[in-house]
ZAMARGU-4260 file (C-alpha; in steps of 0.2 Angstrom, whole numbers, plus 5000, padded with zeros to 4 digits):
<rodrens>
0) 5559/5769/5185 | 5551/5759/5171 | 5569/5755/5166 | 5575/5752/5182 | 5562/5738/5185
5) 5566/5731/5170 | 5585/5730/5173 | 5581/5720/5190 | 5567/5709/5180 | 5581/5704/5169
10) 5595/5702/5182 | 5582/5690/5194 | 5579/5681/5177 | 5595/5677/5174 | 5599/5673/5193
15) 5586/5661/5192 | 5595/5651/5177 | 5610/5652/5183 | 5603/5643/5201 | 5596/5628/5189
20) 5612/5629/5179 | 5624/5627/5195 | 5613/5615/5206 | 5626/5610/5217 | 5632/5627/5220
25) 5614/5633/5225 | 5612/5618/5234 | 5627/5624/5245 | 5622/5641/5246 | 5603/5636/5252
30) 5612/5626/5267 | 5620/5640/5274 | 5607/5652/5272 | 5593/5638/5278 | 5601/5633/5292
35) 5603/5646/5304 | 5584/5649/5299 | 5578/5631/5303 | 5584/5632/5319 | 5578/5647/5321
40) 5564/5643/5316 | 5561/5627/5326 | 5567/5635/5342 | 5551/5650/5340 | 5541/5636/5339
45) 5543/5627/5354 | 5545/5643/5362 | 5528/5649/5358 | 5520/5631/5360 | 5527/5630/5380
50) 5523/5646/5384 | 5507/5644/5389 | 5497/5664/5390 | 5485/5668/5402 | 5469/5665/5391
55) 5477/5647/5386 | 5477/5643/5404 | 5460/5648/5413 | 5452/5629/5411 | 5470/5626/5420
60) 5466/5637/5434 | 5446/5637/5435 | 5440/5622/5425 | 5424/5629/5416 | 5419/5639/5430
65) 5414/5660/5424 | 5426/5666/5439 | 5439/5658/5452 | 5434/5667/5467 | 5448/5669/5483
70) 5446/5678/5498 | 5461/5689/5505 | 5458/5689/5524 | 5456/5708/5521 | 5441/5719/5523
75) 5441/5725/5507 | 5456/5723/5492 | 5461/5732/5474 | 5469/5720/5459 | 5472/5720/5442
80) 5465/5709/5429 | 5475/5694/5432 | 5474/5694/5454 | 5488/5683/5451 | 5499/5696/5443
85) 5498/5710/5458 | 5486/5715/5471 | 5483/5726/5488 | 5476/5728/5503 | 5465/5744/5507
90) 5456/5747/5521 | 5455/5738/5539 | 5464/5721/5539 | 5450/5713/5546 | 5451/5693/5542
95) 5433/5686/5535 | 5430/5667/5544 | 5441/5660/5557 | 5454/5647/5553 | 5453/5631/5550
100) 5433/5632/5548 | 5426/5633/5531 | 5421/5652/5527 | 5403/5649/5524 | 5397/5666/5528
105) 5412/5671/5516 | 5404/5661/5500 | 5388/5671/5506 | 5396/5687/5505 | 5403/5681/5488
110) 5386/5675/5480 | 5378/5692/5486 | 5391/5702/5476 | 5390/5691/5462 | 5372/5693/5462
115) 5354/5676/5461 | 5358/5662/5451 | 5375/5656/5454 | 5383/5640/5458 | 5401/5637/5465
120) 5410/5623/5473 | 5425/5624/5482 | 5443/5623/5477 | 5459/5618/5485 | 5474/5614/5479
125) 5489/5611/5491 | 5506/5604/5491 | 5508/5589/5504 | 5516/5573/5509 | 5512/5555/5503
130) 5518/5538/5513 | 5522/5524/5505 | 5534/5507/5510 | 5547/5516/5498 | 5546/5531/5510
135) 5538/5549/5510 | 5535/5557/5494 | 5528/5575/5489 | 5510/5578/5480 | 5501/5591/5474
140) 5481/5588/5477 | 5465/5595/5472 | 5451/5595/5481 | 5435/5601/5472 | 5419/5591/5466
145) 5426/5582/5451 | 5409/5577/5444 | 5403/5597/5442 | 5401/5603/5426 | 5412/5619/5434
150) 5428/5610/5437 | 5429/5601/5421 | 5446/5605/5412 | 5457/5604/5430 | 5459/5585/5427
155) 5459/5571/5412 | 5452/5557/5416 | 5461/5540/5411 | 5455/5525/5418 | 5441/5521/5433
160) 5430/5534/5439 | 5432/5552/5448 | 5429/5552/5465 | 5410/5547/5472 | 5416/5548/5492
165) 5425/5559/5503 | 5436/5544/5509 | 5441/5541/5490 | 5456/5549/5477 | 5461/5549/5456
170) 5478/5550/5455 | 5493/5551/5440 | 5502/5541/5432 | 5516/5548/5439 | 5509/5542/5458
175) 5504/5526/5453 | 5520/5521/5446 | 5527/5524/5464 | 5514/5511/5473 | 5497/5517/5474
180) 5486/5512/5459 | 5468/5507/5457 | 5462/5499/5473 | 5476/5501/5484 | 5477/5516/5498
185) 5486/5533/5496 | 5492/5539/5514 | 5493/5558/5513 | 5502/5567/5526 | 5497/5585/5532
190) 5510/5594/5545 | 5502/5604/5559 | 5504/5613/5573 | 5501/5596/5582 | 5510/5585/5572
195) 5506/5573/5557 | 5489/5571/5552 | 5487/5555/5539 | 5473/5553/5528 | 5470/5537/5520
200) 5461/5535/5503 | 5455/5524/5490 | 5463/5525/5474 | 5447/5524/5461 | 5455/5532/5446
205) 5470/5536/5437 | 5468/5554/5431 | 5481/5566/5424 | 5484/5585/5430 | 5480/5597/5415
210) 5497/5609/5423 | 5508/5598/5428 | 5516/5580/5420 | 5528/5567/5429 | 5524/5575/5445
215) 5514/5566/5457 | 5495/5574/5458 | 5480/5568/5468 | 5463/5574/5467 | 5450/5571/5478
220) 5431/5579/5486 | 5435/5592/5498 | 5440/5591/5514 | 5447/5573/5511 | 5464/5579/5512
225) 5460/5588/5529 | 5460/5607/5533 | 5474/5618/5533 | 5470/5626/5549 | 5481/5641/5550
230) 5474/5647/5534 | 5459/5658/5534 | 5454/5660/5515 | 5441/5653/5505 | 5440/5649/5485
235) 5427/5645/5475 | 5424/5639/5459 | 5409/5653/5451 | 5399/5647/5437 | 5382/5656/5432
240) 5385/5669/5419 | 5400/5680/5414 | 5407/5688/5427 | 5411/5707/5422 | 5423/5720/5429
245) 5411/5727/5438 | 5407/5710/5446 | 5426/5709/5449 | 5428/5728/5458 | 5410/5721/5470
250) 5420/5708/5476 | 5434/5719/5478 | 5425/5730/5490 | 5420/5713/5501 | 5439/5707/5503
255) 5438/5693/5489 | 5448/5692/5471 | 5442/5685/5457 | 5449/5680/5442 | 5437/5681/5427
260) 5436/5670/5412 | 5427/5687/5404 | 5439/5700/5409 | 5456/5689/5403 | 5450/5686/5388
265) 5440/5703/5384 | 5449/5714/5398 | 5444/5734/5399 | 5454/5746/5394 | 5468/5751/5407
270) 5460/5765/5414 | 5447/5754/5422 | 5462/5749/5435 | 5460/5755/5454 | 5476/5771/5456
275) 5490/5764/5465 | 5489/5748/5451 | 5496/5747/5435 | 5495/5733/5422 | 5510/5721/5425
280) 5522/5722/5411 | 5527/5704/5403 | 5537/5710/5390 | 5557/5711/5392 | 5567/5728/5396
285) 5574/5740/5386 | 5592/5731/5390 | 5587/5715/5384 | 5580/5718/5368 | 5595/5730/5365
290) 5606/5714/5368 | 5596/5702/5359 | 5597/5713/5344 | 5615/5714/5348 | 5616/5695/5349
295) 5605/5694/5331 | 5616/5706/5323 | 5632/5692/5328 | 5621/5681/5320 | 5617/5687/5305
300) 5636/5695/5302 | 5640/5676/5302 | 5631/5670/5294 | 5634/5682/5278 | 5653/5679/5281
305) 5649/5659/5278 | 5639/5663/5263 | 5651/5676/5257 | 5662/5663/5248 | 5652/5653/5238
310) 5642/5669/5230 | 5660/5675/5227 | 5663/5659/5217 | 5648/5661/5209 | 5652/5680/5204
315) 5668/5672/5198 | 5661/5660/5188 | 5651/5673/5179 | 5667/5685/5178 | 5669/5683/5158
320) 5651/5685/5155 | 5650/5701/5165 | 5664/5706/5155 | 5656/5705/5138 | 5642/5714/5145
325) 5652/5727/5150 | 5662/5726/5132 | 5647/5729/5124 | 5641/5745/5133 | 5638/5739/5151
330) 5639/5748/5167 | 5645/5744/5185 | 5629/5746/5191 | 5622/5731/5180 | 5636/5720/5184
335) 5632/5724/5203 | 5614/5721/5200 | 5616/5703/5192 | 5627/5698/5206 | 5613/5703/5219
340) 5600/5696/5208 | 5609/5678/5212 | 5609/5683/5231 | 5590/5690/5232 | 5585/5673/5222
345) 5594/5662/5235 | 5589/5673/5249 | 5570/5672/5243 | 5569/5653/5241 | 5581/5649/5256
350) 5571/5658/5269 | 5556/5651/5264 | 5561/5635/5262 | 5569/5637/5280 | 5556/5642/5287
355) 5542/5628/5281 | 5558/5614/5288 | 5559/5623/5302 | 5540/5623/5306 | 5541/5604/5303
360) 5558/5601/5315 | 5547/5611/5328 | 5532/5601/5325 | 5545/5585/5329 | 5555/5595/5344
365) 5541/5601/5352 | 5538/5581/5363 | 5556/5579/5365 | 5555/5597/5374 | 5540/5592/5384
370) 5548/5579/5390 | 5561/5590/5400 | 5546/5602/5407 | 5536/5596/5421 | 5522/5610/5415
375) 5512/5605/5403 | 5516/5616/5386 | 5501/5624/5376 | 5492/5620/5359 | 5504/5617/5343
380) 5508/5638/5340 | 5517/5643/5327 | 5522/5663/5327 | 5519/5668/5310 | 5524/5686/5311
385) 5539/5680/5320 | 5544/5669/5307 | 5540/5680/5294 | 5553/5690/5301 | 5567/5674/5302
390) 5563/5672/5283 | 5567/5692/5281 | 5583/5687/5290 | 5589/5673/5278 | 5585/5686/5263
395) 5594/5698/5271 | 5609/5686/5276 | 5610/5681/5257 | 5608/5698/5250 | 5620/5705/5260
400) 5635/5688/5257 | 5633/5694/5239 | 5636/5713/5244 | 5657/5711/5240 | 5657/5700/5226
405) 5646/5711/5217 | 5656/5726/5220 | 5670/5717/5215 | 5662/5709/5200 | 5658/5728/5194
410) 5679/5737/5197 | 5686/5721/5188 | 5699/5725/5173 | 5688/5718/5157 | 5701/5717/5145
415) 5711/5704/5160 | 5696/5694/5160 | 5692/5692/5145 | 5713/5687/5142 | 5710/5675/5155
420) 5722/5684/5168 | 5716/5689/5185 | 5706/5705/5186 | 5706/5705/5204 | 5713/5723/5209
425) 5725/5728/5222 | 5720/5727/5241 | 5714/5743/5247 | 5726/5755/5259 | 5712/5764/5267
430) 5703/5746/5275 | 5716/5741/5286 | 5719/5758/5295 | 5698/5757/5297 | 5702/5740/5304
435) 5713/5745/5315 | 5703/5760/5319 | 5688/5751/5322 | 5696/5734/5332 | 5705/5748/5346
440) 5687/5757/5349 | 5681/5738/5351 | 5694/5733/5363 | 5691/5750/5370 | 5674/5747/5371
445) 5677/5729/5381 | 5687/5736/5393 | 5677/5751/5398 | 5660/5739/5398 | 5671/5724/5409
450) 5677/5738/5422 | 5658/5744/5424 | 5644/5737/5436 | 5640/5724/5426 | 5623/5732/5424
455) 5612/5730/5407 | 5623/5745/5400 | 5639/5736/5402 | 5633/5721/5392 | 5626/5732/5380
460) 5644/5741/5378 | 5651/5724/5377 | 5642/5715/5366 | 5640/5731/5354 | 5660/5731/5354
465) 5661/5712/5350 | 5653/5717/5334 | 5664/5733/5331 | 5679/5721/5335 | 5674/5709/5322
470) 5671/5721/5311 | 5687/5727/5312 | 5694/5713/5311 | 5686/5709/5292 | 5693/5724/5288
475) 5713/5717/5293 | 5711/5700/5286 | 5716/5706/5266 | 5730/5712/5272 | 5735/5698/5282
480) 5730/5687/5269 | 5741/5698/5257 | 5757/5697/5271 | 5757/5678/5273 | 5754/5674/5256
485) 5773/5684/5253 | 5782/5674/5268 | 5775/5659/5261 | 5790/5657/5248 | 5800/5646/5261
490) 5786/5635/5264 | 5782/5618/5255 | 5774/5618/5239 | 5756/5615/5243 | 5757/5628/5256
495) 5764/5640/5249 | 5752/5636/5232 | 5739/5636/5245 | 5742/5654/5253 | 5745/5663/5236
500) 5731/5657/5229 | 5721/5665/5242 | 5728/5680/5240 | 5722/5678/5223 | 5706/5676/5227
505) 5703/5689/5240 | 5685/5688/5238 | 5680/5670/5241 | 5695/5670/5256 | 5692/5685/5266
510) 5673/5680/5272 | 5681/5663/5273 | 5695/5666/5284 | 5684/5679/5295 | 5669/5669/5298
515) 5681/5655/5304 | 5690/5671/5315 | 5674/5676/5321 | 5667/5660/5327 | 5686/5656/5336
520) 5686/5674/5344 | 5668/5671/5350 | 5670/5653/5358 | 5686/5660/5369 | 5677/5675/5374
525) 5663/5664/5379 | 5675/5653/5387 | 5686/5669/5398 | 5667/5673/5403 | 5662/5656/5412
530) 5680/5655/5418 | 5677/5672/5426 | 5663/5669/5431 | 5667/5653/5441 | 5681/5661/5447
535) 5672/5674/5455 | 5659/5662/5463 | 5674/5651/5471 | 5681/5671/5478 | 5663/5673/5486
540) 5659/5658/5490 | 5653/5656/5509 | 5649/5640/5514 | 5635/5635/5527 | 5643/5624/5537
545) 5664/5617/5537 | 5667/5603/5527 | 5665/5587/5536 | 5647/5594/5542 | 5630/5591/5539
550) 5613/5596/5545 | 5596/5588/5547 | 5582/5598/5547 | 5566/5591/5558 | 5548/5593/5560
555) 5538/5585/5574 | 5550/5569/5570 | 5555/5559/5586 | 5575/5563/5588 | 5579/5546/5593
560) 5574/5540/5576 | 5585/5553/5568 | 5598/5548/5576 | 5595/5528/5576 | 5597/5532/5557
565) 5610/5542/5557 | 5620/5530/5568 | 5616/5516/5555 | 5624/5525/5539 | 5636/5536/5548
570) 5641/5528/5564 | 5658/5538/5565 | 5648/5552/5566 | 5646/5566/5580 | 5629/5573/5580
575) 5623/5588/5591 | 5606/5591/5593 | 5601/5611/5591 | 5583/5618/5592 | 5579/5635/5580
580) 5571/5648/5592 | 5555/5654/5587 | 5557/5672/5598 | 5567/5679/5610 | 5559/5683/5627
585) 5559/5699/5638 | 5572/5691/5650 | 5585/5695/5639 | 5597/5688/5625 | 5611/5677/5626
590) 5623/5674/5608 | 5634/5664/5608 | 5645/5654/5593 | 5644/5637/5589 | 5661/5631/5587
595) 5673/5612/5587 | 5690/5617/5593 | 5695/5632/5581 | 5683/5629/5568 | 5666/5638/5568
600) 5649/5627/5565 | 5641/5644/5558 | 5651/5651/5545 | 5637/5663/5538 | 5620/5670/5542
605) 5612/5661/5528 | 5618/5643/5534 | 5612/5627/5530 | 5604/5628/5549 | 5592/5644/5541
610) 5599/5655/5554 | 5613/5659/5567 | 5601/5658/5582 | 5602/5640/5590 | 5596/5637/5606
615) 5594/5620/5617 | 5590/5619/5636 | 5606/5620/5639 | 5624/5624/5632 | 5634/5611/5621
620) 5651/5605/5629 | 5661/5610/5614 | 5656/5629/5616 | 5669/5637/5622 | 5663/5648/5635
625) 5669/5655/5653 | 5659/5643/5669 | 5653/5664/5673 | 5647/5665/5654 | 5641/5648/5654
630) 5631/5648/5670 | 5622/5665/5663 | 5619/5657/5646 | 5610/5642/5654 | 5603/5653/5664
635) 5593/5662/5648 | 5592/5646/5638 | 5582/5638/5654 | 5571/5653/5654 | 5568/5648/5635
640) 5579/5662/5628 | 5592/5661/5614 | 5611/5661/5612 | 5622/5668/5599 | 5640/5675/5602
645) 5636/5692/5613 | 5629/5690/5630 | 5613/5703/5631 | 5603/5707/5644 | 5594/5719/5651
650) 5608/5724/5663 | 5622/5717/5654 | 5631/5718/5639 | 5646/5711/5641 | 5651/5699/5626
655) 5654/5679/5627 | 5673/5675/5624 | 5675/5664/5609
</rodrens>
């Protein structure tokens, strides 16, 4: 062992001298290693840096508050940790509080579970409608008390104050820059079951949402942005103490969920979980680490083949001194061993050095990324065990590109060498039928995975027979580089120089030649994917309505203004007012088929129209329909029934003619 350990201090000695020796040579050979770890690298950190975990984002979701606090409408509820991540209904379904009123009894209910001593205000969030003169707009708002210490975190304030009134809003930078800034008034639009309910408001500040960036956000006191009158739920924002698990399963048993500041970031162990719930997993499947692995292994298997040649130059520029060492008593094993020496010294310095530039491209990505996500990304986070693991690649990568040369380096004919003749040996017999052996069970493998289901198998088969194909493949290219190089005797002079001497140098030309292979065979696989993907979309494709149609969806919106505007930028145009039924009634069903002259208005269930079911008061002129059929279907329609193609009723079922 001691002399083992000596040989391989000696071997990384001399690697180390010969890196300062040859600087330009390493300096190659640090490229292609660092590289695919830099990117790498960069792409972990911006990964982990927008992917923002549940501890990260509590103040997001409750501000400072101990607990956010919801009532289900149920009488009493079961739920995981994180409510937000699964939870169900036991029990009577009994709704706490009537709609459209604010559950006072249910904040009651909530602070007598909860225990004395505890403060909480309200929390709304919603997504509505903003008016402007540019037109209507969507907003997400807030409504909470801004000023308590419990809702500190949900907003940053940038300029003016945060709301003192109910009749008064913060909003974005995002909403400002589309007309409603400090001093002006911010028109929010709420549907109901009424109509349009407007809410003006005086824009006192410019705050920014701590969730979401260049999306418009408004905050406000609550109740300023009306009351969603069909919703029956109250939330609350708990401050007071930490609120346990036990606290969490009291408010449980009262209907509410709670999400917890205490159990997310100290959460029990899983036993502690109500049966019929089990802790939702956010890790990947067994399928896609099995093909990101896959993918990582293409990866690496290139980037050892980019590498290959310049640590075969290098093994070739230490050819004669190898040769003297194995003159004076040498084995094949030291030769190997000084040869790796130079790829474990590369590999060392490259994939730390990648790893530190990759660190700082992240650092510089990670704004240019931010500014494509409308959610805001989490604290600078680097991945240090991950990366760890990248640097380990880039070692690998370079100790496996000197794997060939150093074999090579130790079967090479000494007394050649040190003559100054080749002492490159003949190709090998047995690697091609291996090759070809290995490129059919690839193709094989291709077939059998592109003739499956599609399922996470098949793209494991397939992606585990691109590597065998490759491979293969590496195995082939010596004796293609061998064949070519003997036709190349009609070429011209520099080709044919050019071919023979990479049949010379097999070494250095093989890794060359099949990472360039490898790269081609994967850009037109990827390329026969999308085509074939595309050209099963276009086979499937079902469109919502014919071309030469469109649709307009309305809600409580005054028709004639519909169609004033649609008479003003399309006055060619035919438009046909339709109603979506809301239920059928006991009188029975008409169904009949929108159609204009051969051509059907509804080419699929899932139309553009969100269903197949249109009714009016009575039937359109262009429905082609029998007067008997027609005076039936008006019949129902006038009743307030519905139409499709099939006349149904309760003493008929005969069927409309199309």
């Amino acid at each position: 062992m001691g002399t083992t350990r000596g040989g391989w201090r000696v071997a990384l000695r001399l690697a180390r001298r010969e890196a300062v020796r040859r600087k330009a040579q390493t300096a190659l050979m640090l490229v292609l290693i660092c590289l695919p770890v830099v990117v790498v690298t960069a792409a972990a950190v911006v990964w982990r840096t927008q992917d923002v975990s549940t501890v990260e984002g509590m103040d997001r979701r409750m501000g400072a508050a101990d607990a956010y606090v919801v009532t289900s409408g149920f009488a009493e509820v079961i739920q995981l940790f994180d409510p937000e991540q699964g939870w169900d209904v036991i029990g009577d379904d009994a709704v706490h509080g009537a709609p459209g009123v604010v559950d006072q009894d249910g904040l009651d209910r909530v602070l007598a579970a909860l225990g004395p001593d505890r403060t909480a205000v309200p929390l709304e969030t919603e997504s509505l409608h903003f008016r402007t003169d540019r037109g209507i707009g969507e907003v997400e708002t807030i409504a909470t008390d801004l000023g308590s210490p419990l809702s500190e975190g949900l907003v940053e304030q940038v300029d003016g104050q945060f709301p003192p009134g109910p009749g008064e809003v913060v909003v974005n930078q995002a909403l400002a820059d589309r007309g409603p800034g400090i001093g002006d008034t911010l028109t929010v639009v709420r549907q109901t079951e009424t109509g349009e309910e407007e809410h003006e408001l005086r824009v006192v500040g410019i705050a920014e949402g701590t969730s979401l960036r260049g999306h418009p956000v408004a905050a406000a006191l609550p109740g300023a942005f009306g009351t969603d009158e069909t919703d029956p739920t109250g939330r609350w924002l708990v401050g007071g103490g930490p609120v346990s698990w036990d606290d969490v399963e009291a408010l449980n048993a009262i209907g509410a969920l709670a999400t917890s500041r205490q159990v997310l970031t100290d959460p029990p162990p899983a036993s502690a979980l109500p049966d019929g719930l089990s802790q939702f997993d956010q890790g990947r499947d067994e399928v896609t680490i099995t093909v990101l692995a896959l993918i990582a292994a293409m990866v690496l298997l290139e980037v050892v083949l980019l590498a290959g040649p310049a640590f075969a130059v290098r093994a070739k520029a230490q050819a004669r001194t190898l040769a003297l060492v194995a003159a004076a008593g040498g084995t094949p094993r030291q030769a190997r061993r000084t040869v790796l020496a130079s790829g474990a010294v590369v590999g060392m310095v490259g994939g730390l050095l990648g790893t530190v530039l990759g660190v700082g491209v992240g650092a510089l990505a990670v704004p240019v990324a931010q500014r494509f996500d409308a959610n805001r990304f989490g604290p600078f986070d680097v991945p240090w065990p991950l990366l760890a693991v990248v640097a380990g690649f880039g070692f690998l990568s370079a100790v496996l590109a000197a794997v060939v040369p150093a074999f090579s380096a130790s079967r090479q004919d000494i007394v050649a060498v040190l003559a100054g003749r080749r002492g490159e040996g003949r190709p090998s017999s047995r690697s091609p039928l291996l090759g070809l052996v290995l490129l059919g069970v690839g193709i094989l493998g291709a077939v059998v995975g592109a003739g499956g289901d599609g399922g996470g198998s098949a793209a494991v088969l397939i992606a585990g027979s691109a590597i065998i194909s490759v491979l293969g493949m590496i195995l082939l290219v010596p004796l293609t580089v061998t064949f070519v190089a003997r036709l190349a005797s009609g070429m011209p002079l520099s080709l044919r120089f050019a071919a023979r001497d990479a049949a010379r140098h097999r070494t250095r030309t093989v890794p060359a030649v099949a990472a360039v292979g490898a790269t081609v065979a994967g850009v037109v696989a990827l390329g026969i994917a999308v085509a074939s993907q595309e050209a099963s979309n276009e086979d499937g494709y079902v469109p919502m309505l014919p071309a030469g149609y469109g649709s307009v969806s309305t809600v409580n919106v005054d028709a004639a203004t519909v169609a004033a505007v649609l008479d003003r930028r399309l006055p060619a145009s035919n438009a046909i007012g339709l109603r979506v039924p809301q239920a059928a009634t006991d009188e029975g069903t008409v169904e009949f088929e929108f159609r204009d002259g051969d051509q059907s208005l509804l080419l699929s269930y899932f139309s553009s129209l969100g269903t197949p079911y249109l009714v009016a008061t009575e039937l359109p002129g262009h429905v082609d329909l029998a007067a008997a059929d027609r005076a039936r279907a008006d019949a129902v329609l006038t009743d307030g029934g519905w139409c499709c193609s099939t006349v149904r009723t309760p003493t008929s079922s005969d069927r409309c003619p199309r």
